[in-house]
C-alpha positions in Angstrom: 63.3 56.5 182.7 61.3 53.5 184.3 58.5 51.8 182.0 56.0 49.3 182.9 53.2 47.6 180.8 49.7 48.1 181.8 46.3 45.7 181.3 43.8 47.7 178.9 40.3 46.2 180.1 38.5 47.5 177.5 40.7 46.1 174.7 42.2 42.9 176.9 45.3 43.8 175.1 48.6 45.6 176.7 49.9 49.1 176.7 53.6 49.7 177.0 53.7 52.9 179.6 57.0 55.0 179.9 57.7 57.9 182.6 59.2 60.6 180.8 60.2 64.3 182.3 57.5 66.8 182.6 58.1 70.2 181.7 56.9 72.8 184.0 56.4 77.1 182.4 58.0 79.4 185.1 55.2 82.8 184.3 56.8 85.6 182.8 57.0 88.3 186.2 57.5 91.6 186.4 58.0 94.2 189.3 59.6 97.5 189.9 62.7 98.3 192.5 64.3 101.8 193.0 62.4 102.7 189.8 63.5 100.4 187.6 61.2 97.3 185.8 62.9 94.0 186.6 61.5 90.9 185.4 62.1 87.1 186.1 60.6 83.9 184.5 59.0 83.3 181.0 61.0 80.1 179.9 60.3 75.8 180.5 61.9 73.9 183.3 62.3 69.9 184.0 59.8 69.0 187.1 62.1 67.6 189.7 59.0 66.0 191.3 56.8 65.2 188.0 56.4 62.2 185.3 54.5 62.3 182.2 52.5 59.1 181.6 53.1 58.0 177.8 51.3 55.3 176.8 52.3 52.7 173.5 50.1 50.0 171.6 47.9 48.4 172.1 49.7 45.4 171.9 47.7 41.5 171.8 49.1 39.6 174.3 49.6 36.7 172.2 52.1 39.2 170.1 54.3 39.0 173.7 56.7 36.5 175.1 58.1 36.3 178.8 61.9 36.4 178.6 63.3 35.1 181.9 66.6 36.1 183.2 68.3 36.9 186.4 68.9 40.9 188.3 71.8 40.7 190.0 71.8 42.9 194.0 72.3 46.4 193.6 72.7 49.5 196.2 72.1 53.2 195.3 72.3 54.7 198.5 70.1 54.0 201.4 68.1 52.3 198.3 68.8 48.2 198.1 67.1 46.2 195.1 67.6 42.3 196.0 68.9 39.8 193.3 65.8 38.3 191.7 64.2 36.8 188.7 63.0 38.8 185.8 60.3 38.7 183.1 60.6 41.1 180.8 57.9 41.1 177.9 59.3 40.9 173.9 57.6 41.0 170.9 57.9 38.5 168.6 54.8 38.8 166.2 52.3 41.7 165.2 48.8 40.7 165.2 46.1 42.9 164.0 45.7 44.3 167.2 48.8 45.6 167.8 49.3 47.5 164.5 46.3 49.7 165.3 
């Protein structure tokens, strides 16, 4: 899944965020038909619509380099993403505020 770093105002450091599945409980259900007890549910499914939010560092921002490199066009059905530059972050040193 997709990840993106947010800006903790609080800290002025960074926080590495990642999207990961969210699991959703189907209730345990129970009913009768033509006299018998029938039941349906009780077990943990992937959300097709939900993320979960999970949230890494904090990291100082002098701990952080900007890598730049090139994306390439690419098409995933009626989605397009244009060629581009990129700027991924890296982490080159640990200061005290990122091993906390």
């Amino acid at each position: 899944m997709g990840q993106l770093w947010y800006w903790d105002t609080a800290l002025k450091t960074l926080r590495l965020g990642k999207l990961t599945p969210h699991t959703l409980s189907v209730e345990l259900r129970t009913w009768y038909s033509e006299g018998e007890e029938r039941a349906a549910g009780g077990y943990e499914r992937y959300s097709n619509r939900w993320r979960d939010l999970e949230l890494s560092g904090p990291v100082a921002v002098q701990d952080l380099r900007i890598q730049l490199g090139r994306r390439d066009e690419k098409v995933f059905g009626a989605h397009r993403y244009p060629a581009g530059v990129t700027a991924p972050f890296e982490r080159h040193n640990l200061s005290s505020a990122s091993r906390q």
